[in-house]
Residue frames relative to the residue before (quaternion, step in Angstrom):
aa qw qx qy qz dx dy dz
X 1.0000 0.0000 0.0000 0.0000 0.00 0.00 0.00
X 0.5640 -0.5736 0.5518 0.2199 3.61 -1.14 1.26
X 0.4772 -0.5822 0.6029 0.2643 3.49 -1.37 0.33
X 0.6156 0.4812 -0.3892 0.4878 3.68 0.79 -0.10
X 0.5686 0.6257 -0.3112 0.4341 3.44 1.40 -1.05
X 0.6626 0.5640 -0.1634 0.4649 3.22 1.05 -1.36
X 0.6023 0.4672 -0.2071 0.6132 3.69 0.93 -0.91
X 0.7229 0.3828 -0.3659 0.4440 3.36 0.31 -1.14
X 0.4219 0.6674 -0.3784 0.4831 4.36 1.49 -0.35
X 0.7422 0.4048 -0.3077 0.4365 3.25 0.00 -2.00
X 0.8478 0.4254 -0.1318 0.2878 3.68 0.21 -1.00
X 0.5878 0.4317 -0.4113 0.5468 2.68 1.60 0.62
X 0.3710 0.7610 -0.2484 0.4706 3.26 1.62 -0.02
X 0.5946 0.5965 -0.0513 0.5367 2.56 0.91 -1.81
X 0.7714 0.2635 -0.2479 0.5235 3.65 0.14 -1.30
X 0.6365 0.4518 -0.5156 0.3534 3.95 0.44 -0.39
X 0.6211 0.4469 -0.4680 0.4420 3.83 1.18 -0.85
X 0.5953 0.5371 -0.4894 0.3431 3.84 0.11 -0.49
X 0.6626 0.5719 -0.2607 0.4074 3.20 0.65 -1.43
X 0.6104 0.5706 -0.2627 0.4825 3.77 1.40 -1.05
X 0.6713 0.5765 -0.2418 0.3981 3.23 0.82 -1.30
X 0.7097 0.4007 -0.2428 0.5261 3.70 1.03 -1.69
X 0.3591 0.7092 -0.4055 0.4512 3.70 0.88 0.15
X 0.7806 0.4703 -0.1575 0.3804 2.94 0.03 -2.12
X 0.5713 0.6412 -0.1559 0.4881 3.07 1.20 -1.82
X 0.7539 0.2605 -0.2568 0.5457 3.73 0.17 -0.52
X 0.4934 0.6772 -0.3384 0.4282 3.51 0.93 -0.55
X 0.7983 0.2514 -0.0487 0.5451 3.32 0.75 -1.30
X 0.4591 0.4789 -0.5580 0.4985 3.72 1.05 0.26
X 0.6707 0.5038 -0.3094 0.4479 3.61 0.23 -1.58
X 0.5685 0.5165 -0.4002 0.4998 4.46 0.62 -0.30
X 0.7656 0.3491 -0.2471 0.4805 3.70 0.81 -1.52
X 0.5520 0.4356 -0.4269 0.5686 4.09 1.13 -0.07
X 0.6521 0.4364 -0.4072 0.4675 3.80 0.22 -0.35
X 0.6261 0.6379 -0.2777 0.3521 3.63 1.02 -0.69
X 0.8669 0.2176 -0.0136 0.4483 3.01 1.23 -1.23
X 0.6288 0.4357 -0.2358 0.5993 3.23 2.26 0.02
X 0.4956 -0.5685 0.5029 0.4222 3.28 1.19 -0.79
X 0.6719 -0.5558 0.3091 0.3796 3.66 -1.28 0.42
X 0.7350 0.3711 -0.3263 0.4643 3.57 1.07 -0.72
X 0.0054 -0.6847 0.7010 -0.1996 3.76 0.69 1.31
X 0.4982 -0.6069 0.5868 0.1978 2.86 -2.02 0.53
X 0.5057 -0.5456 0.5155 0.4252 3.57 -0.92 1.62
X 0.6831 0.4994 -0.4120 0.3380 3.55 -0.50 -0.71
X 0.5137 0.6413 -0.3094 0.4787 3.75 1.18 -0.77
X 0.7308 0.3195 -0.2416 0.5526 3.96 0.67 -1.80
X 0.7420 0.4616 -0.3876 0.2935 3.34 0.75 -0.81
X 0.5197 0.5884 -0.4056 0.4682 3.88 1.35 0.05
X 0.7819 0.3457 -0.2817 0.4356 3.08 0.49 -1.55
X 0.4253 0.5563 -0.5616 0.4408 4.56 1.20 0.20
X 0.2879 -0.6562 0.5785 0.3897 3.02 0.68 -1.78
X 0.5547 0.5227 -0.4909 0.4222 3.42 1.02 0.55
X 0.4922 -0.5499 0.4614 0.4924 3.80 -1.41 -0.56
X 0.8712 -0.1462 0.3298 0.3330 2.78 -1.87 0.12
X 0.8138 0.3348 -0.1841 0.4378 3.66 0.27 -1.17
X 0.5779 0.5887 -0.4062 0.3931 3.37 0.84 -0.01
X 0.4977 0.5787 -0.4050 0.5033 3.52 1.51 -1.02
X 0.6936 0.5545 -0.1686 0.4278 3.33 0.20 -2.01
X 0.7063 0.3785 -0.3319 0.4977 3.63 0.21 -0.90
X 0.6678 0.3133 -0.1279 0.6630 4.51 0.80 -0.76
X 0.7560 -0.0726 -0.2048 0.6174 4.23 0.57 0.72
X 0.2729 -0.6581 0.6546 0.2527 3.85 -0.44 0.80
X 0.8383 0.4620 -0.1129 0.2666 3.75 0.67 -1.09
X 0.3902 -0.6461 0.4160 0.5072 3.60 -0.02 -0.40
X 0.2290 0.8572 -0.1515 0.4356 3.28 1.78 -0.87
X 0.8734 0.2500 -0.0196 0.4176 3.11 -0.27 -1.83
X 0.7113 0.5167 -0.2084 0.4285 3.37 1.38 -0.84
X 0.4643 0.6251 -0.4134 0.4720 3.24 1.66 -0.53
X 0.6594 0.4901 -0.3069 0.4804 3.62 0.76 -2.00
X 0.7153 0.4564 -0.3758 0.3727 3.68 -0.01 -0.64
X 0.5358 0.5621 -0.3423 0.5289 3.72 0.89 -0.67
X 0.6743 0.5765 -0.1557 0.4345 3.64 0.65 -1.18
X 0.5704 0.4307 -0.3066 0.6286 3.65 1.09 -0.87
X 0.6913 0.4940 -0.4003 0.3432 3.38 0.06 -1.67
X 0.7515 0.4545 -0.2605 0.4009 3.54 0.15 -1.41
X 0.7029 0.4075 -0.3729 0.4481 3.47 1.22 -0.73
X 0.3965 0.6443 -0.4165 0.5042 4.05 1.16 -0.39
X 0.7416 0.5951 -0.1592 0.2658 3.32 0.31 -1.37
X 0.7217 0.3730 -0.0786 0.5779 2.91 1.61 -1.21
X 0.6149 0.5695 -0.3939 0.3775 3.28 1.36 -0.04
X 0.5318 0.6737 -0.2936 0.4209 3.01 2.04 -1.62
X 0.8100 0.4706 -0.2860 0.2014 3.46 0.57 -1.00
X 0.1131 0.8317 -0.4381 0.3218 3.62 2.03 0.06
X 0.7675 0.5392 -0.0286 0.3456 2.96 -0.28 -1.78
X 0.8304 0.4378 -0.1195 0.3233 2.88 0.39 -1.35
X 0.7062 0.4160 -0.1290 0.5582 3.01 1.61 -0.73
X 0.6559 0.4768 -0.3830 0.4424 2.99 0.70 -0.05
X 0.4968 0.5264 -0.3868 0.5714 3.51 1.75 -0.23
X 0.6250 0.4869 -0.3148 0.5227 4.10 0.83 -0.43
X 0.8147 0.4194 -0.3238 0.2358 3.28 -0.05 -1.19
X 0.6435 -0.6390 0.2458 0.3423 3.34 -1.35 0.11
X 0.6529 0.0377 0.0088 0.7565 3.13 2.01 -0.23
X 0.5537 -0.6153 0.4020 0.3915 3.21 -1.17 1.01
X 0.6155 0.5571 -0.5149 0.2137 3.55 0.74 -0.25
X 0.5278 0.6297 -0.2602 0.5071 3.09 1.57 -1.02
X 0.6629 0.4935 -0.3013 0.4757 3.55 0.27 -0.51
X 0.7399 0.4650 -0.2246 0.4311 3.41 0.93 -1.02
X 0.5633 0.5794 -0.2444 0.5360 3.56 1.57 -0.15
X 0.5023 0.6918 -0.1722 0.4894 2.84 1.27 -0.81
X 0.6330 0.5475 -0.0881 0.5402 3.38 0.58 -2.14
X 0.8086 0.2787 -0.2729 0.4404 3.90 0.23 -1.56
X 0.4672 0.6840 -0.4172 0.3739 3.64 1.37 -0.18
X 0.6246 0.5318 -0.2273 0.5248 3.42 0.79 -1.30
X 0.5178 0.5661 -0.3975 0.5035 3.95 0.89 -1.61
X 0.8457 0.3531 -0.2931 0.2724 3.52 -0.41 -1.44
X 0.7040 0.4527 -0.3897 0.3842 3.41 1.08 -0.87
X 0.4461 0.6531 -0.3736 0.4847 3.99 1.50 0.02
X 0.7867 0.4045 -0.2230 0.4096 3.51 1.20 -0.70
X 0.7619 0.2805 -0.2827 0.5108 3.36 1.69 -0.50
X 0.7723 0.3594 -0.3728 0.3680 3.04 0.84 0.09
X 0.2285 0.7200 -0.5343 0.3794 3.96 0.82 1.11
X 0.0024 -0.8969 0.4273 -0.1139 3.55 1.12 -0.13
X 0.8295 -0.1926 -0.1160 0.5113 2.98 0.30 2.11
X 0.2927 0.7110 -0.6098 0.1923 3.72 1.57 -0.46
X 0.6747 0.6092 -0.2821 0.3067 3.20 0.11 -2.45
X 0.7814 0.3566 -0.2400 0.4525 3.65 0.00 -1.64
X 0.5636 0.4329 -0.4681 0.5251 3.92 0.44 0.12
X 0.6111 0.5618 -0.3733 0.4144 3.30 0.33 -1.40
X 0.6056 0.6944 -0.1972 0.3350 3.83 0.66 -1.36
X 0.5902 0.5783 -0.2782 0.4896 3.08 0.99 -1.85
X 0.7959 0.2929 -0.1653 0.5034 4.21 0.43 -0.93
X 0.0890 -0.9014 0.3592 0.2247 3.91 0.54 0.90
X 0.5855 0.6207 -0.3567 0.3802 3.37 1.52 -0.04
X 0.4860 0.6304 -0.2358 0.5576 3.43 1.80 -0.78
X 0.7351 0.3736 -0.3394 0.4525 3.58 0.48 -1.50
X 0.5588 0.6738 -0.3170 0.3652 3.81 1.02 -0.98
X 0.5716 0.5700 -0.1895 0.5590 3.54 1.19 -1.23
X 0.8925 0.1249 -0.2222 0.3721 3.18 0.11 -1.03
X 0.4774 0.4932 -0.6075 0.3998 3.64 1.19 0.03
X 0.5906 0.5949 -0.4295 0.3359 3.89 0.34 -0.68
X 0.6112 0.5313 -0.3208 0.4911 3.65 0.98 -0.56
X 0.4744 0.7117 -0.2870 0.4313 2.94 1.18 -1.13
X 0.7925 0.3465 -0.1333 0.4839 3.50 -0.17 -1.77
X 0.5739 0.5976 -0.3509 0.4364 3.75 0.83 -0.97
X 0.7951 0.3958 -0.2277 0.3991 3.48 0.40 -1.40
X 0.7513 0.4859 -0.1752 0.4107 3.73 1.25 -1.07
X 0.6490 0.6108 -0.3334 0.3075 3.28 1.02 -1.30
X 0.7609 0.3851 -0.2299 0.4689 3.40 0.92 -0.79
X 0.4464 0.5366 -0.4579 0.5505 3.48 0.87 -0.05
X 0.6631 0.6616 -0.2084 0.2812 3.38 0.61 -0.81
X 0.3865 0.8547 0.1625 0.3063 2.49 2.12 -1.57
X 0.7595 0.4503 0.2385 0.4042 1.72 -0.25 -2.02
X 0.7817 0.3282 -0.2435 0.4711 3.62 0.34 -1.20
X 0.6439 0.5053 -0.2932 0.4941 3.50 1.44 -1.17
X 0.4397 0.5520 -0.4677 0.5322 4.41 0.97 0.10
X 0.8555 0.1958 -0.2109 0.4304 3.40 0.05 -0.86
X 0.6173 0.4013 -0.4921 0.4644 3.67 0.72 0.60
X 0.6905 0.2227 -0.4685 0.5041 3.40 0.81 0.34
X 0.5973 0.4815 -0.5903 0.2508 3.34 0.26 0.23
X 0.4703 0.7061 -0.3350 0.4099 3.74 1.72 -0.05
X 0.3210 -0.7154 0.4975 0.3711 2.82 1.85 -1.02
X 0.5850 0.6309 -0.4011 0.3143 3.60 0.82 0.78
X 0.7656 -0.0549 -0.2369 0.5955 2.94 1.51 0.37
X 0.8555 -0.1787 0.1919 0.4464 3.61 -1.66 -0.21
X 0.0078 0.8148 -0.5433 -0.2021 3.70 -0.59 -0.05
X 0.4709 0.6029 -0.4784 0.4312 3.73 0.91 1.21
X 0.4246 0.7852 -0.2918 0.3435 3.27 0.84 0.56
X 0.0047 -0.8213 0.5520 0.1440 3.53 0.38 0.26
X 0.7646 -0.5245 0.2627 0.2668 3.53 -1.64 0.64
X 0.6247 0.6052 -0.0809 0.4868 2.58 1.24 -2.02
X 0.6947 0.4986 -0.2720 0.4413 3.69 0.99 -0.92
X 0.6231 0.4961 -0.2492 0.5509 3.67 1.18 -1.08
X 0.4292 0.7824 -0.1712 0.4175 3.60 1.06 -0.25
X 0.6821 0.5969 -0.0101 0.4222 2.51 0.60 -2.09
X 0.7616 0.5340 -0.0022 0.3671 2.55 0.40 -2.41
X 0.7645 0.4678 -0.1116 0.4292 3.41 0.75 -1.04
X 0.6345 0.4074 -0.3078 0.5802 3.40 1.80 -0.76
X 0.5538 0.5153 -0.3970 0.5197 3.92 1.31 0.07
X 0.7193 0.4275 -0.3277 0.4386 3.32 0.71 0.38
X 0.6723 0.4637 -0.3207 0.4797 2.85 1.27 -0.46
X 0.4596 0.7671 -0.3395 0.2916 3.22 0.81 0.00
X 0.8142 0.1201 -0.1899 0.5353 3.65 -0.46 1.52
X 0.2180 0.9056 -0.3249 0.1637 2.72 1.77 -0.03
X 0.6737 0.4269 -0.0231 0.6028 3.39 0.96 -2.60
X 0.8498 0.1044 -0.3956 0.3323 3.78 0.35 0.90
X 0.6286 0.5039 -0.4086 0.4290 3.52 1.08 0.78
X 0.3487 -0.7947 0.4263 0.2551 3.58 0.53 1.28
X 0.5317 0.7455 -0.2144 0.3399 3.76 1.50 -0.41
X 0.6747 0.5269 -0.0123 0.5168 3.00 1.69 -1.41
X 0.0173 0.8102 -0.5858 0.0085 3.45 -0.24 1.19
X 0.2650 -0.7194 0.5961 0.2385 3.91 0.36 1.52
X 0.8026 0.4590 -0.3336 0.1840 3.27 -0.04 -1.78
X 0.5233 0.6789 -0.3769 0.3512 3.69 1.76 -0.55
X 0.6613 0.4862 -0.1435 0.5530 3.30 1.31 -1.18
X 0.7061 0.4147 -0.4150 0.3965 3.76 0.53 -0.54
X 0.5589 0.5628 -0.3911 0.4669 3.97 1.57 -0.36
X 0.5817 0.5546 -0.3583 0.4750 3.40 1.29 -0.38
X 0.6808 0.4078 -0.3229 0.5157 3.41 0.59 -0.82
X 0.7542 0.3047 -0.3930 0.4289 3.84 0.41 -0.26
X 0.6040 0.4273 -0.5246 0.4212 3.22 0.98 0.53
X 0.6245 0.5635 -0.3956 0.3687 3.10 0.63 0.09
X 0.4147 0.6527 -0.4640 0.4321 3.41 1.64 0.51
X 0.5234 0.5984 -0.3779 0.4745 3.41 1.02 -1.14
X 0.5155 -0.6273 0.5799 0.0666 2.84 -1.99 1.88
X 0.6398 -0.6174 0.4266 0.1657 3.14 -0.92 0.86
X 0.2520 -0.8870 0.3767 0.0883 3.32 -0.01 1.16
């Protein structure tokens, strides 16, 4: 291989990570407008607060649709990516794992209306709740294996159940200024902790 070949590699590289990046970047504006406007924000809204134009949305989601579903992965990726990660940081996997369901809850109340759109198309919503469970459950898992194997908490728990549990609380959360899920979901993971 030619040095030019090689250059002519890096820089496409190069252009596939940028291209990834200005994604992400719009990915995660269009999550923080849906947060605070709801899903039927004006394109012109994600496409101010990215900083790109109008065509760039349109040209990377033709649909509103498509951008919704893509927001939805991202945020769900996001929460999977961070598993791992924390639990490599924290001071104990329990701590990490609180952490983890912290992040979980703020994915559940603050999607604001993703889900119910998503819904409206049951083969779409089916697709992506499966991704869903695929991408989290083990992370989930995962975090709950290595706090009990620390012996910090119960080890009869399944993911999918804690999950559960936590997304039933959270529920109605993002419209009853009364309701403080996350107050009640630290209770419930403390209430994993083994009895000393």
């Amino acid at each position: 291989m030619s040095d030019s070949d090689e250059g002519a590699g890096r820089a496409a590289q190069s252009k596939r990570a940028d291209a990834r990046r200005n994604k992400e970047t719009l990915l995660d504006a269009a999550a923080a407008v849906f947060v605070t406007s709801g899903v039927e924000a004006p394109v012109r809204d994600i496409a101010a607060k990215a900083g790109v134009g109008l065509g760039t949305i349109y040209r990377h989601f033709p649909t509103r649709a498509d951008l919704i579903i893509a927001v939805y992965r991202h945020q769900v990726d996001a929460c999977a990516e961070a598993g791992p990660a924390l639990l490599a940081s924290s001071p104990t996997p329990h701590a990490a794992l609180g952490q983890w369901i912290n992040l979980f809850v703020d994915f559940l109340v603050t999607k604001h209306g993703l889900a119910a759109v998503l819904r409206s198309d049951d083969a779409g919503y089916d697709t992506l709740h499966a991704y869903f469970l695929d991408r989290l459950v083990p992370v989930c898992a995962e975090l709950l294996e290595a706090a009990a194997a620390a012996g910090e908490i119960r080890s009869d728990l399944p993911a999918y159940e804690l999950m559960r549990g936590v997304g039933n609380l959270c529920i109605g959360a993002d419209s009853d200024p009364h309701y403080d899920a996350r107050r009640l979901v630290e209770l419930l993971v403390a209430g994993l902790r083994r009895p000393h």
